[in-house]
Structures are given as C-alpha cells and as structure tokens.
Backbone as a printed PyTorch tensor [residue, N CA C, xyz], in Angstrom:
tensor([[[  1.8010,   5.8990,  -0.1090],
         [  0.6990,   5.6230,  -1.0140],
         [ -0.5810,   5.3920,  -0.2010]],

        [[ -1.8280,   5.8920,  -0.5940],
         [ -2.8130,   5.5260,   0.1860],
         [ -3.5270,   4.8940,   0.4170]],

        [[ -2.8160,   3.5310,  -0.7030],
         [ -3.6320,   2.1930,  -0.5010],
         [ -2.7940,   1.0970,   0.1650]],

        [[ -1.2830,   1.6870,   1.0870],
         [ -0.3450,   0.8700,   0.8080],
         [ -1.1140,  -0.0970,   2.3930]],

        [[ -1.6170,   0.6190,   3.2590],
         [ -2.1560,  -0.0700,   3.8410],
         [ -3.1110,  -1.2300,   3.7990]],

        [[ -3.7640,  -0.7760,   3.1550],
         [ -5.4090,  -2.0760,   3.2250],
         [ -4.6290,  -2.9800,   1.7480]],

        [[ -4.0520,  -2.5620,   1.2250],
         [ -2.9890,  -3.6690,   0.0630],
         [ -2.2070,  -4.7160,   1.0570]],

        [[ -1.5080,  -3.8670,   2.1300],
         [ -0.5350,  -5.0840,   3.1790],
         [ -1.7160,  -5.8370,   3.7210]],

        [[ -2.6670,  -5.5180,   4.3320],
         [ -3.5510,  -6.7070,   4.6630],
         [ -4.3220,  -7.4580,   4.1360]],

        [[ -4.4840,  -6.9490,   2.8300],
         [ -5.2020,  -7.9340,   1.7280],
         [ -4.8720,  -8.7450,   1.1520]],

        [[ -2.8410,  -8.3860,   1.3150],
         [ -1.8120,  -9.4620,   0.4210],
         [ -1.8700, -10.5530,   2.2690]],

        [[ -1.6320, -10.0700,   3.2220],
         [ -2.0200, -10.9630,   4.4780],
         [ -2.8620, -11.8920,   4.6040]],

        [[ -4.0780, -11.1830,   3.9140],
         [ -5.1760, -12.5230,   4.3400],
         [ -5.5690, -13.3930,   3.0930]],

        [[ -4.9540, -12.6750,   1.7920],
         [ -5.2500, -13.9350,   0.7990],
         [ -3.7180, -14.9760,   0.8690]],

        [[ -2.6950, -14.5740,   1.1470],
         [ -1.7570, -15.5020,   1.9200],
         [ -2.2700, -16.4600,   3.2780]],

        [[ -2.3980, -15.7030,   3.6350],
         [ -3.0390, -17.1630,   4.5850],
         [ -4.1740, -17.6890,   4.2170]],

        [[ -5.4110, -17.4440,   3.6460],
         [ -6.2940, -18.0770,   2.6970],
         [ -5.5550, -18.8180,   1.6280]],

        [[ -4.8670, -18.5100,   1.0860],
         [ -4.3060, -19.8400,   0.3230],
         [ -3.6760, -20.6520,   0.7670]],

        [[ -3.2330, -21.2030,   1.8340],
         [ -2.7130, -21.7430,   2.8530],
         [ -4.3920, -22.8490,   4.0520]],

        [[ -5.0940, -22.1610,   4.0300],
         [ -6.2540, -22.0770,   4.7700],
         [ -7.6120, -21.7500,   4.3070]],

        [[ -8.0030, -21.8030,   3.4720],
         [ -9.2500, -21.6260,   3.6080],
         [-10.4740, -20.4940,   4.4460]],

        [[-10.1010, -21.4040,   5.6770],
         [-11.2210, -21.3560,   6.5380],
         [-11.0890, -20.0840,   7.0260]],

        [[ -9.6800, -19.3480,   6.7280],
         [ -9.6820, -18.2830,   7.8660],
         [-10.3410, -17.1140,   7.3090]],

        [[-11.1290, -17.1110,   6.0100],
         [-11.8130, -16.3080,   6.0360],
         [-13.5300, -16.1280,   6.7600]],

        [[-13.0910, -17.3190,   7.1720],
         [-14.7830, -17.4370,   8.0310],
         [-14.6690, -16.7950,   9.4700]],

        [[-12.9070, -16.3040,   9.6840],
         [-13.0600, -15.6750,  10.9960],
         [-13.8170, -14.2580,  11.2540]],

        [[-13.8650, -14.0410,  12.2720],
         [-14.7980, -12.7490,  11.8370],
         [-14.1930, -11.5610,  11.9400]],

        [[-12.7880, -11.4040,  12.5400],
         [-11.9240, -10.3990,  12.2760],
         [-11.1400, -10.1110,  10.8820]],

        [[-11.6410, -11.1040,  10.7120],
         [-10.8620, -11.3880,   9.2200],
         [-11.9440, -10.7490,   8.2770]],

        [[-13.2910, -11.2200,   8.3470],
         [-14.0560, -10.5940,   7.1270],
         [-14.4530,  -9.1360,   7.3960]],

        [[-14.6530,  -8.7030,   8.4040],
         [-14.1250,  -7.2450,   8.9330],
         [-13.3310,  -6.6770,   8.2990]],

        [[-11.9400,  -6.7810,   8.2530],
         [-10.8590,  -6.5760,   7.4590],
         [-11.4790,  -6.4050,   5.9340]],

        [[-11.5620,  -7.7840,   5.6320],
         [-11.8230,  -8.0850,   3.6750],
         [-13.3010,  -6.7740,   3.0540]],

        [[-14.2560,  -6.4210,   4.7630],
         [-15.1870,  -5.4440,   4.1820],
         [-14.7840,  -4.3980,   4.1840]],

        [[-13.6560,  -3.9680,   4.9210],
         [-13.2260,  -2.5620,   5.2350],
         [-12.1540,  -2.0910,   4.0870]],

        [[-11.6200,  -3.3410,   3.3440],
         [-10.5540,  -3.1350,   2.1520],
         [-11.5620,  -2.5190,   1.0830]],

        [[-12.6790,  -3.7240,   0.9360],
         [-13.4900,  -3.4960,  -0.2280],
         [-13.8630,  -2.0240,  -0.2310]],

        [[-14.4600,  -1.9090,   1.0410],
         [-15.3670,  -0.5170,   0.9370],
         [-14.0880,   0.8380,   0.9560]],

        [[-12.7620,   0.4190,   1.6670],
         [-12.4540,   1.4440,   1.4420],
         [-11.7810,   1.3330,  -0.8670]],

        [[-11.7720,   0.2090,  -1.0490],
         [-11.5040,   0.2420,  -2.3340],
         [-12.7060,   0.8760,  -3.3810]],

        [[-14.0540,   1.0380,  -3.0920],
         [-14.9940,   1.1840,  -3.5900],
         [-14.8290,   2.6130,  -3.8830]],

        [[-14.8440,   3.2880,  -2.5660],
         [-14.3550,   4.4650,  -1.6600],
         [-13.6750,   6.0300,  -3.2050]],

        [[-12.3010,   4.9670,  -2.7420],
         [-11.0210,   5.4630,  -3.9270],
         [-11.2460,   5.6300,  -4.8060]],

        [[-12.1170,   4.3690,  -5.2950],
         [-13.0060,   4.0800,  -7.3670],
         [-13.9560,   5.0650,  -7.1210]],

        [[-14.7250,   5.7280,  -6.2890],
         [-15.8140,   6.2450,  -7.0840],
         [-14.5600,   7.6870,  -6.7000]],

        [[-13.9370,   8.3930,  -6.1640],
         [-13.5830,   9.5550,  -6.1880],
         [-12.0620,   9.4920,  -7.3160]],

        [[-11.7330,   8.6790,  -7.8050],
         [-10.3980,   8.8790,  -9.0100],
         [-10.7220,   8.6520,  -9.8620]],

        [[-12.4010,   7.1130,  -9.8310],
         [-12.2830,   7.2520, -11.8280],
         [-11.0470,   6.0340, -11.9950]],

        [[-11.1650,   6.7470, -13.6440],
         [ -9.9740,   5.9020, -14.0280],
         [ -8.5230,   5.5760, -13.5600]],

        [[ -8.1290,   6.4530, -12.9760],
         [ -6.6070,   6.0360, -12.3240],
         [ -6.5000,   5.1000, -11.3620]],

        [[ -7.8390,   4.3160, -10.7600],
         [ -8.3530,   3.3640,  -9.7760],
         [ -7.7770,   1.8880, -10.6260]],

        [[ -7.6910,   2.2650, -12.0790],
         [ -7.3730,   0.5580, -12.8260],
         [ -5.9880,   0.1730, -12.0650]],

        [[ -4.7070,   1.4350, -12.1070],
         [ -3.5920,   0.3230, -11.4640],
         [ -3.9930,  -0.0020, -10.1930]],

        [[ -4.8120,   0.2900,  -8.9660],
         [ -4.9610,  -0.2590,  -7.4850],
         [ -6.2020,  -2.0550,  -8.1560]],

        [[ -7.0890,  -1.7260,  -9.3500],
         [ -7.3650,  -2.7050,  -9.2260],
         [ -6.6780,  -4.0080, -10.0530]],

        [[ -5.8670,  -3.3860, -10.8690],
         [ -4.6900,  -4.7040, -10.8660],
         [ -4.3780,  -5.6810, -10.4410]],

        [[ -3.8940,  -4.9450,  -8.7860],
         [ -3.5560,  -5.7560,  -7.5550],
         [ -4.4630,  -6.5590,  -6.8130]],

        [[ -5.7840,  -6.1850,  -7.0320],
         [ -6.3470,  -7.0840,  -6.0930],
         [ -7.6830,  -8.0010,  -6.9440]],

        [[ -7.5630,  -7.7190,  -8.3460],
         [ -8.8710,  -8.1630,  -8.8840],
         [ -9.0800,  -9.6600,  -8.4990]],

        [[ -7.8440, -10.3420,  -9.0510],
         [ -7.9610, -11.6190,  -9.3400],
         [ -8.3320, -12.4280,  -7.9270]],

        [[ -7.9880, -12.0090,  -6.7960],
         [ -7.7390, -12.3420,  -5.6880],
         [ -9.4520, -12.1820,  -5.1570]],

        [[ -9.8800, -11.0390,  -5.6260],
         [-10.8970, -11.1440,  -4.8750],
         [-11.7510, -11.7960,  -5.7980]],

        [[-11.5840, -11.9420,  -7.1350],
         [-12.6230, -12.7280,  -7.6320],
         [-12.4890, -14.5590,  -6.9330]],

        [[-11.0400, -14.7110,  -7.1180],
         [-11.2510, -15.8210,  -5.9760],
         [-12.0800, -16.0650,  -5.0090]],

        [[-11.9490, -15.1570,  -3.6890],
         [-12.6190, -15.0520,  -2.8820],
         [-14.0350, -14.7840,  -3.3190]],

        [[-14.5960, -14.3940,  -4.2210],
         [-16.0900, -14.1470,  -3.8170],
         [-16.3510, -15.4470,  -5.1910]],

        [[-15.6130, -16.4840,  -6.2270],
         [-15.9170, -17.5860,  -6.2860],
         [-16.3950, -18.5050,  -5.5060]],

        [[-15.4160, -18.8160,  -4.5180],
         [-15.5440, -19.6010,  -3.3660],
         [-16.6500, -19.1090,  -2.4030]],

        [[-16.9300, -17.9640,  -2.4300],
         [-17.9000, -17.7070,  -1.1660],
         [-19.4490, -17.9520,  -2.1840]],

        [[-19.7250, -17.6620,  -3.7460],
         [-20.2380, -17.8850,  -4.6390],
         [-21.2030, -19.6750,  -4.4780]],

        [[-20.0020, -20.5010,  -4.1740],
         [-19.7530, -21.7220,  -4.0280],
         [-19.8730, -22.5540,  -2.8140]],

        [[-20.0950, -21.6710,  -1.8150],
         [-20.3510, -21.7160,  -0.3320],
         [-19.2670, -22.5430,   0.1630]],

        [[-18.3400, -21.9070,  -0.4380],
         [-17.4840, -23.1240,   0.0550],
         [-16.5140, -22.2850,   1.7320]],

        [[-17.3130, -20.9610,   1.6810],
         [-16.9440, -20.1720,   2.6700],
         [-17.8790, -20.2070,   4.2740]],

        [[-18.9760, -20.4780,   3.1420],
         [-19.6950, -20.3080,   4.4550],
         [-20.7560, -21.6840,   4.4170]],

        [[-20.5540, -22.4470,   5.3370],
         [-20.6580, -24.1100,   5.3050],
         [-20.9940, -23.7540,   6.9570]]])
C-alpha cells in the first residue's frame, strides 16, 4: 500500500506523543510529522475522493496534534 509507510511512522510518533508530549518538539520528529502531512496532501490532491479511507486513519490524531500546537502547548 502506498501509504503503509508514512502510516507506520505516524502511528510511531503519535504513540510516543501520547506517552510524551514533548517529543514532538524534537526536530527529527517534526520533519517526519511535515513529510507525512505533505506527502498526505500529495495523495489528496491526485485521488480525490478515495483519499477519505487514508484520512480515517489519521484525522483525529492530527487534529490532536495541531490542538495542542493551536494551544502552544507544543511550542513553549
């Protein structure tokens, strides 16, 4: 699958973000979280609608994450 990648590291770093917090303030880490997004952006603008089941998986998670960063509770 061709999201099965940037899905294993996105389920990686919101696992250890829920655990931690902070580790999204690392900077290899938000590297990662920009390179998921953009390659998720990527996928959505060339499939359209068949993009709803990939965003299933990660909506809620990232609305988390950009709550908290919303909230500065990321970047302090």
């Amino acid at each position: 699958m061709l999201m099965a990648p940037p899905n294993a590291t996105w389920r990686d770093i919101i696992a250890q973000a829920s655990q931690v917090v902070d580790i999204l303030k690392q900077n290899e880490v938000m590297k990662n979280v920009q390179n998921i997004l953009a390659t998720n952006v990527a996928v959505c603008s060339s499939l359209g609608p068949p993009f709803a089941s990939q965003m299933h998986i990660i909506y809620i998670d990232m609305l988390q994450v950009y709550r908290r960063a919303a909230r500065g509770q990321l970047f302090r």
